[in-house]
One Martini backbone bead per residue (centre of mass of N, CA, C, O) as a GRO file, in nm:
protein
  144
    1UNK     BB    1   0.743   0.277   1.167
    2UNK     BB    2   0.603   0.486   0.946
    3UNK     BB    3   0.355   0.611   0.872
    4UNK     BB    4   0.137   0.658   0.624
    5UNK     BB    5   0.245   0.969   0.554
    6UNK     BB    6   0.546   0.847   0.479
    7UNK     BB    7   0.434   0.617   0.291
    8UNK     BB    8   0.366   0.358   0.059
    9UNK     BB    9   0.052   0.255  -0.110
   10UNK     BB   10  -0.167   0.012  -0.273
   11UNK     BB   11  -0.411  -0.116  -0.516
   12UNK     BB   12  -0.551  -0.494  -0.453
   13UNK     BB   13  -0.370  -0.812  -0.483
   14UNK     BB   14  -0.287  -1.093  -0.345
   15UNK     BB   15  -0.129  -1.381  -0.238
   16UNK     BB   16  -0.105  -1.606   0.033
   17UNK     BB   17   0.189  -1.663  -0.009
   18UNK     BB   18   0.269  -1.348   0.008
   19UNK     BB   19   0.177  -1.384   0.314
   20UNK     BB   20   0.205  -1.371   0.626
   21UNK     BB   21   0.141  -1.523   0.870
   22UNK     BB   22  -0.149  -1.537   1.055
   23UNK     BB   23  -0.216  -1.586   1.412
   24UNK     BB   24  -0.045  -1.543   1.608
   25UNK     BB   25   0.052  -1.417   1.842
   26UNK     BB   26   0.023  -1.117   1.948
   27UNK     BB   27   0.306  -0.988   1.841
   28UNK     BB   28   0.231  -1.068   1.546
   29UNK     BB   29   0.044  -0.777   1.580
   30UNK     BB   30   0.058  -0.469   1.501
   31UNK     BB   31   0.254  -0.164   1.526
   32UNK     BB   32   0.465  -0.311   1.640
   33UNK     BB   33   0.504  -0.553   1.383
   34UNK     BB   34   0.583  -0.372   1.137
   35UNK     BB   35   0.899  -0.424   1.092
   36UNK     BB   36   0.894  -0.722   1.096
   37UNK     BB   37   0.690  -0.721   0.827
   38UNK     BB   38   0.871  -0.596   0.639
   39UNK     BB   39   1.133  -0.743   0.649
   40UNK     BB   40   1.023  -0.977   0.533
   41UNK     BB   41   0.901  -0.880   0.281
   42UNK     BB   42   1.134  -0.772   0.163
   43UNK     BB   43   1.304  -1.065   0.158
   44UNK     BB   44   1.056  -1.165  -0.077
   45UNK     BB   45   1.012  -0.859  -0.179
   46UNK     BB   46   1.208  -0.697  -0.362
   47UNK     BB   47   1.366  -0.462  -0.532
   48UNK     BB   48   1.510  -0.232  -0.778
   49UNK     BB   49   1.539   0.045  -0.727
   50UNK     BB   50   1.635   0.363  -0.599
   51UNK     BB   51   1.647   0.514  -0.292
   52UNK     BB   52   1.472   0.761  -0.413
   53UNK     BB   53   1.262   0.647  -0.589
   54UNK     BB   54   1.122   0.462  -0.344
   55UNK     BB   55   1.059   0.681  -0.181
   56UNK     BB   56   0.863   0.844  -0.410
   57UNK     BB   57   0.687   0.603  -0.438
   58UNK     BB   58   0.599   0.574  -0.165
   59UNK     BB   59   0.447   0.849  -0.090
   60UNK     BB   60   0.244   0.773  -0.337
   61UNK     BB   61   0.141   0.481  -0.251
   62UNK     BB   62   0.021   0.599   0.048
   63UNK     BB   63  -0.179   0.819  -0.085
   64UNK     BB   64  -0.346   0.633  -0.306
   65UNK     BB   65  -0.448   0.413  -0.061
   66UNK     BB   66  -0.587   0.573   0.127
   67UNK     BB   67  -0.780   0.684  -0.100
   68UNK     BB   68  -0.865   0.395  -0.196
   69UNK     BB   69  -0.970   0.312   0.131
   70UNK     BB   70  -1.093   0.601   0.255
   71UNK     BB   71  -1.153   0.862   0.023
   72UNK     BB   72  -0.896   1.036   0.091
   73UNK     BB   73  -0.779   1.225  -0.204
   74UNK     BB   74  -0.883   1.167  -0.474
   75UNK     BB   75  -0.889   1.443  -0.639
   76UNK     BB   76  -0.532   1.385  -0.673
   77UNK     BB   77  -0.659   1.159  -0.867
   78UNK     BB   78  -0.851   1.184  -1.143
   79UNK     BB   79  -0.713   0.983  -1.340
   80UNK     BB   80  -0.778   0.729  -1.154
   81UNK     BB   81  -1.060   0.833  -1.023
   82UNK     BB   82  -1.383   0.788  -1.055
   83UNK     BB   83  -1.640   0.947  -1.069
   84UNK     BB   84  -1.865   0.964  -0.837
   85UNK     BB   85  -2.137   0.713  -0.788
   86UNK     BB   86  -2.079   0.537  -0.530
   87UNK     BB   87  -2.070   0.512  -0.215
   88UNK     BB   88  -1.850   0.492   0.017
   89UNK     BB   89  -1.704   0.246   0.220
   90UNK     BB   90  -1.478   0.328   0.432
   91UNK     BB   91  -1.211   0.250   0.563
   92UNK     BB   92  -1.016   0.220   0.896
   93UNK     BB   93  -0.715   0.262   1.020
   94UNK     BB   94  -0.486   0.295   0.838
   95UNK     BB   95  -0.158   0.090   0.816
   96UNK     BB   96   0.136   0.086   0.676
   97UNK     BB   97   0.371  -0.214   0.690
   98UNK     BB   98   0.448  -0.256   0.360
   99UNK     BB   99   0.723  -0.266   0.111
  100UNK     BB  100   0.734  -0.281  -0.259
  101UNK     BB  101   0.935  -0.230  -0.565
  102UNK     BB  102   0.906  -0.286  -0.935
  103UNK     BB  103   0.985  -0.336  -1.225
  104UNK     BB  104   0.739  -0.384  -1.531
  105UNK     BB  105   0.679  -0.282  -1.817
  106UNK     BB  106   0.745   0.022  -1.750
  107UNK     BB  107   0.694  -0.010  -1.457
  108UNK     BB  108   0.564   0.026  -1.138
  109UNK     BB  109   0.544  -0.206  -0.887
  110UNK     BB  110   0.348  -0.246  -0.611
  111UNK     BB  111   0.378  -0.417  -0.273
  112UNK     BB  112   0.139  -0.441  -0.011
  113UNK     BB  113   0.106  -0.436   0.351
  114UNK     BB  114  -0.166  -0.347   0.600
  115UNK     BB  115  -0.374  -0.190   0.781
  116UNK     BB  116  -0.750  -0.246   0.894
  117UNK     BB  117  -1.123  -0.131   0.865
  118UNK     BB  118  -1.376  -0.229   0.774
  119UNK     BB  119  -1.688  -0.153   0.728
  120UNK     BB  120  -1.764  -0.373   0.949
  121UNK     BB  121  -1.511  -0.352   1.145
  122UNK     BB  122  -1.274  -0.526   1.065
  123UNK     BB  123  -1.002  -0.603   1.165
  124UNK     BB  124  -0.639  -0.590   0.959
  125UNK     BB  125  -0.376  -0.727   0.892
  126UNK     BB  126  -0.199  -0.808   0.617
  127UNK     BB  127  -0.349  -0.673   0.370
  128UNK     BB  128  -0.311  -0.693   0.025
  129UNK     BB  129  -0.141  -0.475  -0.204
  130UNK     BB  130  -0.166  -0.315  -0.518
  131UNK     BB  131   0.002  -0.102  -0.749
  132UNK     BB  132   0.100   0.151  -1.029
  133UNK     BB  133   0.342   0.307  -1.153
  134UNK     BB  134   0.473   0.624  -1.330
  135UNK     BB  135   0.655   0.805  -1.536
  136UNK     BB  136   0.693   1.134  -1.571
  137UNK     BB  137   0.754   1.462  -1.626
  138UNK     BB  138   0.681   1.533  -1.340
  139UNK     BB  139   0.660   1.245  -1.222
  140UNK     BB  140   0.470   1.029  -1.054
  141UNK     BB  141   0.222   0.774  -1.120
  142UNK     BB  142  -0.072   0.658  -1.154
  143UNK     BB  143  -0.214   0.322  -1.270
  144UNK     BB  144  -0.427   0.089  -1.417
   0.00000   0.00000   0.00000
């Protein structure tokens, strides 16, 4: 499974339903079943992009998610994150396990799992999150 620098992935929330169980044997979790928890989640949550789009959706919803989850990198997206208010309190450890984009409404919907440590430090894989792109003149860009 690529880095999170290599994938990409949105900020949001799925339902339980669209989560693989967690808590099974120890090789259920952790960056070992990260392949296996993708190939899973494509399975359930199909894309619908082309091979190009879907690379380059990729790689923007790894930047957004990472900003989303860490604060780092909000800079490069100015009209997505409202100028800091509240401090944040970032996630650590973060790392994308699965992704899938389709079309909806005119836009590209990305829905991923995650894995990291919450602000109290509790870690946890499979994560969901969601987050919306558009293409615009320049390429893709996050919309909320």
């Amino acid at each position: 499974m690529p880095s999170a620098s290599a994938i990409g992935t949105p900020s949001g929330t799925g339902t339980a339903s669209e989560v693989p169980p967690s808590g099974a044997p120890a090789a259920a979790d952790g960056p070992a079943a990260d392949a296996r928890i993708e190939a899973e989640f494509v399975a359930n949550h199909p894309g619908d992009l082309s091979a190009q789009d879907a690379a380059q959706v990729r790689e923007l919803a790894v930047r957004v998610w990472t900003a989303e989850t860490t604060g780092e990198g909000r800079e490069q997206f100015p009209s997505y994150f409202p100028p800091a208010g509240t401090p944040l309190r970032p996630y650590t450890q973060v790392r994308m396990q699965a992704f899938s984009a389709h079309t909806a409404e005119g836009r590209v919907i990305v829905q991923l799992l995650w894995a990291g440590a919450d602000p109290s430090g509790a870690y946890q894989d499979r994560r969901p999150g969601m987050l919306a792109v558009t293409r615009t003149a320049t390429g893709w860009e996050p919309v909320r």
